[in-house]
ZAMARGU-4260 file (C-alpha; in steps of 0.2 Angstrom, whole numbers, plus 5000, padded with zeros to 4 digits):
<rodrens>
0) 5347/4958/5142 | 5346/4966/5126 | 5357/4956/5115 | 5350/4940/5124 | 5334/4946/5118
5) 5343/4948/5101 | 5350/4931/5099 | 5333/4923/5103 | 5326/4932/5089 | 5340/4927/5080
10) 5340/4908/5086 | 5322/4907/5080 | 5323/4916/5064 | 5337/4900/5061 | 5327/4889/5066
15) 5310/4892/5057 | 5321/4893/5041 | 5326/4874/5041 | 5306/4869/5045 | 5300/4858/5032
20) 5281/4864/5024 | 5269/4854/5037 | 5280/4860/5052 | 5278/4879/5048 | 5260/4877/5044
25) 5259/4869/5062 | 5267/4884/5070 | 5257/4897/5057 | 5240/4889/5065 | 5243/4892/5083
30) 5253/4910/5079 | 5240/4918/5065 | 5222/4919/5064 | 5211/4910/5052 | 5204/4927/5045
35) 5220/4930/5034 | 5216/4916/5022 | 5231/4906/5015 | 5229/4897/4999 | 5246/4885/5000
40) 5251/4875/5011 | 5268/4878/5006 | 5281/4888/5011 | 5292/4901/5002 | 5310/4900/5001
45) 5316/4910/4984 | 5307/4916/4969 | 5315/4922/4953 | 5305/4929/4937 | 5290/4918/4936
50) 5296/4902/4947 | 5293/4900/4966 | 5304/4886/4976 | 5296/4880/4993 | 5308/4879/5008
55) 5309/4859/5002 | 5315/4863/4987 | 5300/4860/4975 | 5296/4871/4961 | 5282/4881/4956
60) 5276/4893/4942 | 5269/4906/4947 | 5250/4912/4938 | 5246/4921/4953 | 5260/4933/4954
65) 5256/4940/4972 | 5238/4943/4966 | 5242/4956/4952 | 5258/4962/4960 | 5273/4954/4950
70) 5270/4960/4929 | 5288/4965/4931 | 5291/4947/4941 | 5303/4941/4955 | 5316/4950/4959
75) 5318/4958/4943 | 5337/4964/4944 | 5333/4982/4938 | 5320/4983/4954 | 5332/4976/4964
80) 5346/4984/4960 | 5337/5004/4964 | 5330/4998/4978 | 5348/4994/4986 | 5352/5011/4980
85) 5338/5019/4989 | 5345/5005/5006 | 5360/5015/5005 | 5354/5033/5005 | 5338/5033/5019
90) 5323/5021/5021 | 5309/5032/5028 | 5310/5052/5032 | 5288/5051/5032 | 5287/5061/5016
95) 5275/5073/5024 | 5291/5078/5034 | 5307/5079/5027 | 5300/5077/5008 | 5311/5068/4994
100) 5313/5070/4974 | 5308/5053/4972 | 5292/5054/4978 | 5290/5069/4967 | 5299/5061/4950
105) 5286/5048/4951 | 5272/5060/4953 | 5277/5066/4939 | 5280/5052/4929 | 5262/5044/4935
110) 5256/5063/4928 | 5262/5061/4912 | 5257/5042/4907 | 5240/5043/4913 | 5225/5045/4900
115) 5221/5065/4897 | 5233/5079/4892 | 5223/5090/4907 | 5234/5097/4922 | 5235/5081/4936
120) 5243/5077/4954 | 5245/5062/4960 | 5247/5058/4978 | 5255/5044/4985 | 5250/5031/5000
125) 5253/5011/5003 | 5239/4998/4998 | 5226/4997/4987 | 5213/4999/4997 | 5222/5014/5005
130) 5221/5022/4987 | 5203/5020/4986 | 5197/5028/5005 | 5207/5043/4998 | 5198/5043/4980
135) 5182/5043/4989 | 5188/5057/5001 | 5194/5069/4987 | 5176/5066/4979 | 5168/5072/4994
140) 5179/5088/4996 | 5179/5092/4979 | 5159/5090/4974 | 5153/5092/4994 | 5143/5079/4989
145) 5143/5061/5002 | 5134/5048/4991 | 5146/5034/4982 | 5140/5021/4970 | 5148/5004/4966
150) 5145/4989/4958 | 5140/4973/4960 | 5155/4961/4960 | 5167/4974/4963 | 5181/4972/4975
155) 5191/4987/4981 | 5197/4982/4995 | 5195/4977/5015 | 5194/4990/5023 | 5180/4997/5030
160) 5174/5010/5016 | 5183/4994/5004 | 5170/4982/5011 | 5156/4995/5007 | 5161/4998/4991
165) 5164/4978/4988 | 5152/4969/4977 | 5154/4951/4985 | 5147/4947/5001 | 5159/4930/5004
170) 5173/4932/5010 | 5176/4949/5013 | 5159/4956/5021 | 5154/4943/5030 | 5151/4948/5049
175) 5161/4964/5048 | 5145/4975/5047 | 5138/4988/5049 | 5147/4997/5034 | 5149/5017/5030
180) 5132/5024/5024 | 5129/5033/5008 | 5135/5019/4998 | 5124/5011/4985 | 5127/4996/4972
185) 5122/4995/4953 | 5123/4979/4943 | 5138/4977/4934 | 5134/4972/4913 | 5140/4955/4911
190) 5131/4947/4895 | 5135/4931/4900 | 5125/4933/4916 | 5112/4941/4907 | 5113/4960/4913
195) 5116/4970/4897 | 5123/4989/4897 | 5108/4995/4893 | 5099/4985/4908 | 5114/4991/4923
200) 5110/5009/4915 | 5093/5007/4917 | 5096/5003/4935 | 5108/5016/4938 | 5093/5028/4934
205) 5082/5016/4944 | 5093/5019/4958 | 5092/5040/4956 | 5072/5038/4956 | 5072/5026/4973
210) 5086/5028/4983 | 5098/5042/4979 | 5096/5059/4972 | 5110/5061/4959 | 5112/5078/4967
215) 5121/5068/4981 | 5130/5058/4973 | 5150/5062/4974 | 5156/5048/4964 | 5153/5031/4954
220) 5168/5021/4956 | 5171/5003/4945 | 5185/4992/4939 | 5187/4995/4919 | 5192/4973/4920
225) 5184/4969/4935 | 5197/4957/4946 | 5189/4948/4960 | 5173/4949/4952 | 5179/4938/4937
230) 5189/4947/4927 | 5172/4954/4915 | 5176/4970/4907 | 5167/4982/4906 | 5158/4986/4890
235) 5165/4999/4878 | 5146/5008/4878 | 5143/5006/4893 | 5158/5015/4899 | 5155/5029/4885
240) 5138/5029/4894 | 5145/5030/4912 | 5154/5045/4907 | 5142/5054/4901 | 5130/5052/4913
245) 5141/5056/4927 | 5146/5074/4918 | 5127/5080/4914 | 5124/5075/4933 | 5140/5083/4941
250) 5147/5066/4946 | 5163/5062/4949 | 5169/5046/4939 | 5183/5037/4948 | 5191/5022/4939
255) 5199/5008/4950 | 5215/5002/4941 | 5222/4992/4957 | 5224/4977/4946 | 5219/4981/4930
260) 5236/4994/4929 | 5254/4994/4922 | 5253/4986/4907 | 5243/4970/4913 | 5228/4972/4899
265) 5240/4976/4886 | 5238/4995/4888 | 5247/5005/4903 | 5230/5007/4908 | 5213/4998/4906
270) 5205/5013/4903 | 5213/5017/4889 | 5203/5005/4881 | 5188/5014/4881 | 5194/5033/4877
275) 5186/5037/4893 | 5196/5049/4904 | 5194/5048/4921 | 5191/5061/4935 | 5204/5050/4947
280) 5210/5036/4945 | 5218/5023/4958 | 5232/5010/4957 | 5243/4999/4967 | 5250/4981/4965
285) 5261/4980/4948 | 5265/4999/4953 | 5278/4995/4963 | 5283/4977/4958 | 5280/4970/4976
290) 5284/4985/4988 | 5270/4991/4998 | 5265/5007/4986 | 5247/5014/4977 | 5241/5031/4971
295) 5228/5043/4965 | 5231/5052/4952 | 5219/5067/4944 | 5214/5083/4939 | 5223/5095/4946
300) 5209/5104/4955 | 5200/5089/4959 | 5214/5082/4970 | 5219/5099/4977 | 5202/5099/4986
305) 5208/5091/5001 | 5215/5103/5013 | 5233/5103/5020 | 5234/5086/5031 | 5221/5078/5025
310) 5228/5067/5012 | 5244/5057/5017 | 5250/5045/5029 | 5268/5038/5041 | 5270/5027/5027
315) 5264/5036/5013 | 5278/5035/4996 | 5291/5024/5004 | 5305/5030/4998 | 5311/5011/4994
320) 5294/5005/4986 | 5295/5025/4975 | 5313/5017/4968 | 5305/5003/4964 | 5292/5010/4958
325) 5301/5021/4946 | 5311/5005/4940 | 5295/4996/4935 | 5291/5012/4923 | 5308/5010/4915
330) 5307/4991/4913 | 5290/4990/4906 | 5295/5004/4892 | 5312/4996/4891 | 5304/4977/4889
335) 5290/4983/4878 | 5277/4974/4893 | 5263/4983/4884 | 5266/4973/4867 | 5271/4956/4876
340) 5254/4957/4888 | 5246/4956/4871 | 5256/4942/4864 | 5253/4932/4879 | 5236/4936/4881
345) 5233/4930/4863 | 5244/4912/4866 | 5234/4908/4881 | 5219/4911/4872 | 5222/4900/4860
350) 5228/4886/4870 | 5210/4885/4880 | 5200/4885/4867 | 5207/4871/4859 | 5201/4863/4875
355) 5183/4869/4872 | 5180/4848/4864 | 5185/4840/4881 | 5184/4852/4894 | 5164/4854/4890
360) 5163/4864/4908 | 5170/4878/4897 | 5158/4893/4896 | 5167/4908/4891 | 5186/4912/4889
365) 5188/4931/4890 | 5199/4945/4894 | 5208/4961/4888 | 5228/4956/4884 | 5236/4945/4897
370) 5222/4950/4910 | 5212/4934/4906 | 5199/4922/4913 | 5189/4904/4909 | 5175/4901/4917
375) 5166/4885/4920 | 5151/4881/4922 | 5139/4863/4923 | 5139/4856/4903 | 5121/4861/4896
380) 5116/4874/4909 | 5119/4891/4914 | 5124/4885/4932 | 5140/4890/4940 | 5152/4877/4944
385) 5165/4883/4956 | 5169/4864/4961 | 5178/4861/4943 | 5187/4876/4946 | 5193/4871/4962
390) 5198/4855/4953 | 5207/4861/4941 | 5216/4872/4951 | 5220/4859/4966 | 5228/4849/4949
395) 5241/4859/4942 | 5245/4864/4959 | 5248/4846/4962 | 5260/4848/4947 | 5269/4864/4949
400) 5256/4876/4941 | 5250/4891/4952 | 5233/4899/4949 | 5220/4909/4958 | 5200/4908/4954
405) 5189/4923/4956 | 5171/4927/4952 | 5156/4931/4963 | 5151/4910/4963 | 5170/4906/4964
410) 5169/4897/4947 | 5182/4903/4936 | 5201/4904/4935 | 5210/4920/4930 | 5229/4922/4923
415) 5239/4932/4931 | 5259/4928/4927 | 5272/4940/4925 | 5273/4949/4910 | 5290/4945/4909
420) 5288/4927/4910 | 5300/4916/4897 | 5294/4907/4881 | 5298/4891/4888 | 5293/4892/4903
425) 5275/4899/4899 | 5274/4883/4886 | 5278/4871/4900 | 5264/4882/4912 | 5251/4879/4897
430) 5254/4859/4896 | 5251/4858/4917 | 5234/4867/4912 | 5229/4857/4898 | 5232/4841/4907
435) 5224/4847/4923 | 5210/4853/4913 | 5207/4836/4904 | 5211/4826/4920 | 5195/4834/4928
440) 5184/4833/4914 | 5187/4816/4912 | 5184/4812/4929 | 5166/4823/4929 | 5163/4813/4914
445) 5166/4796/4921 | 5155/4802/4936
</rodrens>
């Protein structure tokens, strides 16, 4: 009965392999539910580096790199090579049982690169979101304090206390409510929506005088680059502001570096933009180069406020996602990705805006090293216009180019290919976008 049960599995693993696109998206419809929203219609077959092949055999370059996930790209052979070391040793003790050197090697190393020369731990646990719930749960037991504030536009994740702390109502919020109490939202400075720094600290002081006591406020979390929200970054004052304000009122700062981390903004960390430090600090996605791992890391004392049991989880530090992990440390040293985010970042800038003469729906090209975004908006006005974006992207997807939008209005594009990407194949990726980009413009215009 069993190894009936095993060929079946088998026998349809087989046969799904040799589907063509439109037949697996028939059987992912009646199998999945609509809530997990998939962007392609395609279907993956292999990846390598920066390029993505569909079980047809059409390529693709990939901007989107898993959402943030892939600054060391696919399949890089270093990652792949320590986690079939790992395969061949053990693939899950739960850490919180029999306890590996991995785990703690990578602690360690996480320690060390992190902004601050202070005394730090860093515990480990599997997605994003994950790292977040566990920020705000140190905060509380180390200030005894329950109020969390975020920001508008902010996106940290889907789960429940992630929702709450989420600034963007469609998709992620939309009929999961109530949320968890005690969370409050600021506005996040954006010039080119016109809140200033001076105008979202000004409200942060509103917010102490109408709905919170700072007294009860454990912690203000943000994105240094915000990433769903449409890849704006933060102001250098404002941050310098932040942290002020947070240690004459006892507040906790905690600095979401989900997306923003591992080289990505052409420093290991966004943060270290600013010559803030942080009190903790999260991370996921690039961490592990595409296995399921994420983090907090922060003061010693801070993160030792959680009683025994508190912090962890079954899954908690795989020890195959920690070997990869480890690997993408050595490989963004090794391949200087700090130096070539920078590099990157500068040559996609200067492709788009020599669009800025025909693509008029251009508003603002922005972003800290390769973590960059274009945002569109109608010619003449300050209106958003998510429909061009749209365009655009449907375009070069047409053509082999992958990209993602973002932004609370759904109207801008942001960049997120491997660090690691080739030369010549991030020159062939730029001439997809500029024709894309000229394709629609033309057509608005002709409209």
């Amino acid at each position: 009965m069993k190894n009936d049960g095993v060929q079946a599995i088998q026998a349809t693993a087989s046969t799904l392999a040799n589907l063509s696109n439109a037949e697996l998206q028939q059987r992912k419809n009646a199998a999945t539910p609509r809530g997990v929203g998939v962007m392609c219609d395609f279907y993956a077959s292999h990846a390598l580096n920066a390029e993505i092949w569909d079980v047809e055999g059409r390529r693709y370059i990939d901007f989107a790199a898993g959402i943030a996930v892939l600054n060391t790209g696919h399949r890089h052979p270093k990652l792949v090579a320590a986690i079939q070391q790992q395969l061949g040793k053990f693939t899950h003790t739960a850490y919180q049982i029999v306890p590996y050197a991995g785990y703690v090697e990578l602690a360690e190393r996480i320690n060390a690169v992190t902004p601050g020369s202070h005394a730090k731990k860093t515990a480990f646990f599997s997605t994003g979101a994950e790292a977040v719930e566990n920020a705000v749960k140190i905060a509380r037991a180390a200030t005894g304090r329950t109020a969390v504030i975020a920001f508008s536009g902010a996106f940290h994740g889907r789960t429940m206390m992630g929702m709450a702390l989420t600034g963007k109502v469609v998709p992620y919020k939309v009929g999961f409510g109530p949320f968890p109490s005690e969370v409050y939202h600021a506005p996040f400075p954006v010039a080119l929506h016109g809140v200033s720094s001076d105008a979202a600290l000004a409200a942060l002081q509103s917010l102490f005088k109408a709905d919170v006591d700072p007294q009860r406020v454990a912690a203000i979390i943000l994105e240094p680059v915000q990433g769903e929200g449409g890849f704006y970054a933060a102001p250098f004052e404002f941050m310098q502001a932040l942290r002020k304000l947070c240690d004459e009122q006892g507040i906790l700062l905690i600095v979401d570096e989900v997306q923003t981390g591992f080289a990505r903004t052409g420093k290991l960390f966004a943060i270290e933009h600013y010559a803030v430090i942080p009190d903790l600090m999260t991370m996921a996605k690039s961490l592990a180069g595409g296995m399921p791992l994420s983090a907090v890391c922060g003061r010693a004392e801070i993160m030792d406020a959680a009683a025994p049991g508190g912090l962890g989880g079954t899954y908690a530090g795989n020890p195959l996602a920690v070997a990869s992990a480890l690997a993408v440390l050595d490989v963004i040293e090794e391949e200087q990705l700090v130096e070539r985010a920078n590099l990157l970042g500068k040559k996609l800038k200067h492709a788009l805006e020599s669009l800025r003469d025909e693509v008029p729906q251009i508003a603002e090209i922005r972003g800290l090293g390769a973590m960059v975004a274009l945002e569109f908006m109608r010619p003449g006005t300050r209106q958003a216009d998510p429909d061009f974006a749209r365009r655009v992207q449907a375009e070069a997807l047409n053509n082999g180019l992958l990209l993602l939008t973002c932004g609370v209005y759904g109207n801008a594009i942001r960049f997120l290919f491997p660090l690691t990407i080739e030369d010549g194949l991030m020159d062939e990726a730029l001439g997809i976008l500029r024709a894309a980009m000229k394709t629609v413009a033309a057509a608005s215009a002709s409209t």
